[in-house]
C-alpha positions as CSV (number, residue, x, y, z in Angstrom):
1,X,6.9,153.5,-2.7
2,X,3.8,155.1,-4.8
3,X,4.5,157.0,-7.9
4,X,1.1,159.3,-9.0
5,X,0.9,160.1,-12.5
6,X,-2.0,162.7,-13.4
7,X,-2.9,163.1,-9.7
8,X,-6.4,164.8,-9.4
9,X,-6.2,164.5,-5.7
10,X,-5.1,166.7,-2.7
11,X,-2.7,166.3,0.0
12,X,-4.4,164.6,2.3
13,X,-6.2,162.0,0.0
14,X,-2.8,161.0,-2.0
15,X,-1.6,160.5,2.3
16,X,-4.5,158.2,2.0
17,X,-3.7,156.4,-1.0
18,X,-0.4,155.9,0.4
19,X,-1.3,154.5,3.5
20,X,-3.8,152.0,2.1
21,X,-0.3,151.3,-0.1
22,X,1.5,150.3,2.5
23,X,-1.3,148.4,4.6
24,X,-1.9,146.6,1.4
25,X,1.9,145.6,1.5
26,X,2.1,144.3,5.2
27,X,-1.1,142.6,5.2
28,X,0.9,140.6,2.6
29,X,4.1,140.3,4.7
30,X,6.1,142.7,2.0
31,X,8.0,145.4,2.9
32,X,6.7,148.6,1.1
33,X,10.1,150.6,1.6
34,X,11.5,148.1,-1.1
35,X,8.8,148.2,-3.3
36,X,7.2,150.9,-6.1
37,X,4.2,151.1,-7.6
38,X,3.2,153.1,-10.0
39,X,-0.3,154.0,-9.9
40,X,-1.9,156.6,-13.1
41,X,-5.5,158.1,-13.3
42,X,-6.8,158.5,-17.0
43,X,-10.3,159.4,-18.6
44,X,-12.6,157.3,-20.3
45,X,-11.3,157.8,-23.5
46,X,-8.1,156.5,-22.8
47,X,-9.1,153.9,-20.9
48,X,-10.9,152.5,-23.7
49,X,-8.0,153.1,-25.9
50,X,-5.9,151.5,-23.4
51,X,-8.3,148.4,-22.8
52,X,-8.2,147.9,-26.2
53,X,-4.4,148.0,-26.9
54,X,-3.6,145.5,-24.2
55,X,-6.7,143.3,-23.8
56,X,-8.5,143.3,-27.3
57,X,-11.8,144.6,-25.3
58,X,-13.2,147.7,-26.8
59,X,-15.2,149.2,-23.4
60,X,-14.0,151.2,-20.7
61,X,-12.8,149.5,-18.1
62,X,-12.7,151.1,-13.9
63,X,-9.2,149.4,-13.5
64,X,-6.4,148.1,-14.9
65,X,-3.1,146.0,-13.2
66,X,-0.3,145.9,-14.8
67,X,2.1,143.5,-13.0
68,X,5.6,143.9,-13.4
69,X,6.7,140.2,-11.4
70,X,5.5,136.7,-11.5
71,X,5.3,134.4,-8.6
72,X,4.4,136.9,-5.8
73,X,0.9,135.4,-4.7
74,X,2.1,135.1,-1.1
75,X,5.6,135.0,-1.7
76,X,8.2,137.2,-0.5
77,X,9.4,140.4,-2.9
78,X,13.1,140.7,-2.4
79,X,15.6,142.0,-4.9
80,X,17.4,138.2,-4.2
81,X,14.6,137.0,-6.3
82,X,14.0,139.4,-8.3
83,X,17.2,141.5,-9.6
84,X,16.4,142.6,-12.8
85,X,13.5,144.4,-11.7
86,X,14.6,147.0,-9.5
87,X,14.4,151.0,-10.9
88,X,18.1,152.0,-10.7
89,X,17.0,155.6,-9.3
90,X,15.0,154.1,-6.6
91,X,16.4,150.6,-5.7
92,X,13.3,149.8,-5.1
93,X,11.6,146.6,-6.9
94,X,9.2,147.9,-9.6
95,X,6.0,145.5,-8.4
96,X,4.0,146.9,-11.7
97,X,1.1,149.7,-12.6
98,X,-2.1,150.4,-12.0
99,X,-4.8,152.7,-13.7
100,X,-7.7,154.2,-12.6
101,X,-10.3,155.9,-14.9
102,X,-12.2,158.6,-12.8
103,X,-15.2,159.0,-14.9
104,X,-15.9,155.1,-14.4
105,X,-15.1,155.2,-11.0
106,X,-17.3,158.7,-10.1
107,X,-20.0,156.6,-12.1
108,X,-19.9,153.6,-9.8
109,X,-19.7,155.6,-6.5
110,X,-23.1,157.1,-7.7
111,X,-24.2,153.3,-8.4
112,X,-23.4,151.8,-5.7
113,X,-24.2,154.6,-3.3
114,X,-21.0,155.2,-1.3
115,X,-18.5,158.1,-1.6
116,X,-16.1,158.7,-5.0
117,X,-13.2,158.7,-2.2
118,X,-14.2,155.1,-1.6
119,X,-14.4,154.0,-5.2
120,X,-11.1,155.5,-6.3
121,X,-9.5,153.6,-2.6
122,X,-11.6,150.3,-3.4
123,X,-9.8,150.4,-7.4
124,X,-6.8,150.9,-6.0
125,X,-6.8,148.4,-3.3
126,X,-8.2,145.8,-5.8
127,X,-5.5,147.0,-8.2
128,X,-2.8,146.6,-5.8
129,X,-3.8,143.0,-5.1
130,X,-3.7,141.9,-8.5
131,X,-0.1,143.5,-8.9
132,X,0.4,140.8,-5.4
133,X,-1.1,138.0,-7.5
134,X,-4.4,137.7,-6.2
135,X,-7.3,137.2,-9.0
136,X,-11.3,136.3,-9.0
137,X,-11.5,134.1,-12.2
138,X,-13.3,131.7,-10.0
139,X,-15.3,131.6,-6.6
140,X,-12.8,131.0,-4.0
141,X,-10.3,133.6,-5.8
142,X,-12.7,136.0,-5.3
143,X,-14.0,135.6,-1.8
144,X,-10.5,135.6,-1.0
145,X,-9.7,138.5,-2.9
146,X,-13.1,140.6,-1.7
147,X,-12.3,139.8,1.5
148,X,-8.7,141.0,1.7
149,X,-10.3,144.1,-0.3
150,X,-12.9,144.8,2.6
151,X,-10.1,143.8,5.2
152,X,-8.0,146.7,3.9
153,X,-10.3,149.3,3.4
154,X,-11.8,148.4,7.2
155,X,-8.8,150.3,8.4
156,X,-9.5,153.4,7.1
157,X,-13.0,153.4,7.7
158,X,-13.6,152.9,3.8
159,X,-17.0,150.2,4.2
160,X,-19.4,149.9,1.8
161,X,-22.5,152.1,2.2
């Protein structure tokens, strides 16, 4: 279900990643067996280079989404609907990417005075709702979208300092 690339974590925090993975999924009625995500964690540097290639912004950025399928804000993700987008070694629907830069996200934990473990799980779980079609261009997407954020991260004990 969650593919790591560049994984600077342990064990027992990429269990935690996941899990939130999965919660994330059900709390949107999907079935995380039938779906991958591939989730990457990169420096600053290429982050920058990265925000640059594929938005035209030339900053570093904490995350991006890449989103692989269209139409999944609150639909269902089944290979019926979407059947050219399943990874032939996996069977499992490729939802999209996401990517974390660490240094930006170590750099925020310290600003916002909560643990790195929470900043790298709050990316993540913000990431993971943009590849599920959520946004925050306007007010009520993002109440909606914070909300579902704090909802998820609730039930690991993951709360804002």
């Amino acid at each position: 279900m969650l593919q790591i690339e560049n994984n600077p974590f342990d064990e027992n925090d990429t269990k935690l990643l996941q899990r939130i993975a999965k919660k994330t999924l059900k709390s949107e009625d999907q079935r995380p067996r039938k779906i991958e995500v591939y989730l990457s964690f990169v420096t600053d540097k290429e982050m920058k280079e990265l925000n640059e290639k594929t938005r035209k912004i030339d900053e570093v950025t904490d995350v991006l989404s890449f989103p692989n399928l269209e139409n999944v804000f609150h639909h269902k993700i089944s290979k019926k609907y979407y059947p050219n987008d399943i990874n032939p070694l996996t069977k499992r629907i490729v939802l999209g990417e996401i990517v974390i830069c660490l240094e930006k996200a170590k750099e925020q934990a310290t600003e916002f005075g909560h643990s790195f473990n929470r900043e790298v799980c709050y990316l993540f779980v913000h990431g993971l709702l943009h590849l599920l079609g959520y946004d925050h261009i306007d007010e009520l997407d993002k109440n909606l979208m914070r909300g579902q954020e704090e909802y998820i991260l609730s039930k690991f004990n993951l709360t804002r300092a």
